[in-house]
N, C-alpha and C positions, 0 to 999 in steps of 0.2 A: 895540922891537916896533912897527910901524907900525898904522893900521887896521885895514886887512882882515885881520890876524894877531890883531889884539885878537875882532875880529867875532867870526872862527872859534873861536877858546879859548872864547870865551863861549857860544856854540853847542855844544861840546861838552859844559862843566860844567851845561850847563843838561838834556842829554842823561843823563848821568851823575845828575845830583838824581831824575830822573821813572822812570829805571832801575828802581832801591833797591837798587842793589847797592854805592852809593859807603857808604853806614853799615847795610849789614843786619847783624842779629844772627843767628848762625849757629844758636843754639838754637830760631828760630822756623821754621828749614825744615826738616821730618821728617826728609827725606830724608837728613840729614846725620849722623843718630842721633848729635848731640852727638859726632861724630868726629872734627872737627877736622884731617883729613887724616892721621890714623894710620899711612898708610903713608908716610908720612917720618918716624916715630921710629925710636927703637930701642928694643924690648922688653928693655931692660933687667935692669928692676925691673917686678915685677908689679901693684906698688900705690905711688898717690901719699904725700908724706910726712904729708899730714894731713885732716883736714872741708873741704869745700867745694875741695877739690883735683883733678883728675881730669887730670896731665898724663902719667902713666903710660897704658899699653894693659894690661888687663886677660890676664894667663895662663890660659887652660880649663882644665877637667876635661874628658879628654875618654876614653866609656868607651863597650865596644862591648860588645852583648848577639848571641849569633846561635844559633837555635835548630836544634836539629840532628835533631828529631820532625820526621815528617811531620803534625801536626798543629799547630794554633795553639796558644797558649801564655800566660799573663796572667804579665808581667815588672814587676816593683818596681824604681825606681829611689830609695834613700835609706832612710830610714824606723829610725833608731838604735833607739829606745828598743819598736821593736815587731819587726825584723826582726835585728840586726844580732848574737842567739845563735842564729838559727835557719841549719842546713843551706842552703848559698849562700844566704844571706843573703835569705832567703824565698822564693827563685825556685824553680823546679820544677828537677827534676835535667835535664832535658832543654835545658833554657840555660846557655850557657856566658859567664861573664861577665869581659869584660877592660882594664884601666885600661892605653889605649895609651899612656901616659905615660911608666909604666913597667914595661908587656909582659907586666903580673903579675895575677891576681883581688884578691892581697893589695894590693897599689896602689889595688883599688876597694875592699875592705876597711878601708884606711886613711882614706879620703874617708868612707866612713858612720862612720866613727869622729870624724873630724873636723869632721863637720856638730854633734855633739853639745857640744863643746867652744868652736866657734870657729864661730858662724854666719856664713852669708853671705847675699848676694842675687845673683841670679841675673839680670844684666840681658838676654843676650843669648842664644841658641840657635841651634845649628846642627843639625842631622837628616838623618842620611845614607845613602840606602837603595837598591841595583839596584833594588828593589822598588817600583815606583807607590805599590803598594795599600798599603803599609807607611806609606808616605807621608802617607795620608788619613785614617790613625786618629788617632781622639779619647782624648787624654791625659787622666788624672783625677788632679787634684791633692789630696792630703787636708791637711790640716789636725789633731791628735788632742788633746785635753789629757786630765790626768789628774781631770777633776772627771767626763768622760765626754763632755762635748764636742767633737763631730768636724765638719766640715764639707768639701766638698769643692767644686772648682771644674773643670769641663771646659775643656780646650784643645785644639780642633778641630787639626786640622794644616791638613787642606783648605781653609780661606777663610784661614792664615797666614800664607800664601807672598808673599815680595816681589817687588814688581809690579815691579823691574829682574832679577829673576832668569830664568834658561835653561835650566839644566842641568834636567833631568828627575828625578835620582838625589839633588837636593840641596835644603834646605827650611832657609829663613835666619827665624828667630819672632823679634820681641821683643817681651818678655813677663817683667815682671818677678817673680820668685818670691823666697821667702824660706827658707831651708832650716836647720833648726834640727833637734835630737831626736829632735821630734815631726810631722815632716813627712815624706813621702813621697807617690810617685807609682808608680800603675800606668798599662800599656796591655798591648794584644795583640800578641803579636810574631809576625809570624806562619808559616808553616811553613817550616822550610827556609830561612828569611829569618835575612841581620846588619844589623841598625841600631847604626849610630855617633852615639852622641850627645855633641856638644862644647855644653859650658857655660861664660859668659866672668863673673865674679862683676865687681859693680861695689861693691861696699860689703862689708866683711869685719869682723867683732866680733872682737878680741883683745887677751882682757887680758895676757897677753905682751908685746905692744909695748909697754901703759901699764906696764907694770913695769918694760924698759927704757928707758923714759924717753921713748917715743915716743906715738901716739896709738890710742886706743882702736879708733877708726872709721877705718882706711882706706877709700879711694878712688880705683876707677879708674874707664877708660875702655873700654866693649866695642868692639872694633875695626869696623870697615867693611868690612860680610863681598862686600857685594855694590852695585852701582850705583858703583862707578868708572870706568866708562868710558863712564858715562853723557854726551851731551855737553851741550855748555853750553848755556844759555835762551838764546835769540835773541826779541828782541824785535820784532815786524814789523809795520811803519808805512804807510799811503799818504800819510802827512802829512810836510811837507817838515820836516827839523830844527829853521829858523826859525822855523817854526810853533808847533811843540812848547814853545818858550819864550818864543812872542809875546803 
């Protein structure tokens, strides 16, 4: 390698150090929601093999409520230990509720079943609606214990939307929830309106696994719903290369 071939290599890595992309950690940019470029796995398996693991993508639940009154309508989503003998599962008869997983109510029946035995967390959301206005309702999370203790937390939809997102019909949240027994969630659904709600679990409670020999706390990854074709940072200089590392 002569001179001027050394010059210029040194001019580039010196480029490359002021960048921060030659050692960024991928966790410190939002935008990458700890995705790791997900769409080159393969969804294999739904959960990593163990704690601090997350090289799996994360399988949804993914369950559509659509109201068939011409009037608005207050929809429960989860809620075992307060909703899950009652008539659809607390909803008004006017909601028709279905686990498109698999094409059944009993499929969402199964999930409020399974939140009671096998908690998860809920790292990511999707929300999917022809409807705007469906779009901008505030979700209300409860929280119930049995000493009498309830609590609840609001999730706007309108200020949740990702700021790489397009689509008009489509609302990407993250927003971590924890869904156990004693947890559910209402909103309005509103007339005439179907909302699809996809939920991607990034941590899952099973003592099943720890029994066959496996680990209590899986872990996954929620996928990267949106901002892939975001393009790359361009870094833009009036100052000569040279400069940059003189």
């Amino acid at each position: 390698m002569n001179s001027v071939e050394k010059e210029l290599h040194g001019y580039i890595n010196g480029t490359e150090m002021y960048s921060g992309f030659d050692s960024y950690d991928e966790g410190d940019m939002s935008y990458f929601d700890d995705d790791d470029m997900s769409y080159f796995d393969s969804d294999d398996m739904s959960y990593a093999s163990g704690p601090g693991a997350r090289s799996m993508v994360s399988d949804p639940y993914v369950i559509q409520y659509e109201n068939t009154t011409p009037g608005n309508l207050t929809a429960i989503l989860f809620g075992y230990n307060d909703y899950f003998n009652q008539p659809n599962f607390g909803n008004p008869a006017g909601i028709t509720i279905t686990n498109l997983q698999t094409g059944t109510i009993a499929g969402y029946g199964r999930l409020v079943a399974q939140s009671n035995n096998k908690f998860f967390k809920i790292g990511k959301w999707r929300f999917q609606s022809a409807s705007s206005a469906q779009l901008a309702q505030t979700l209300q999370i409860f929280h119930v214990d049995a000493n009498g203790k309830q609590y609840s937390t609001p999730l706007n939809l309108s200020i949740a939307r990702d700021a790489y997102q397009q689509q008009n019909d489509i609302l990407d949240v993250t927003k971590p929830v924890t869904v156990d027994g004693n947890s559910y969630i209402t909103f309005t659904l509103l007339a005439l309106t179907t909302l699809v709600i996809s939920m991607f679990p990034v941590e899952v409670l099973s003592g099943k696994a720890k029994l066959n020999g496996g680990n209590q706390l899986n872990m996954a990854r929620a996928p990267r719903l949106s901002g892939k074709n975001v393009a790359p940072v361009i870094i833009q200089t009036a100052q000569a290369v040279k400069g940059i590392t003189g």
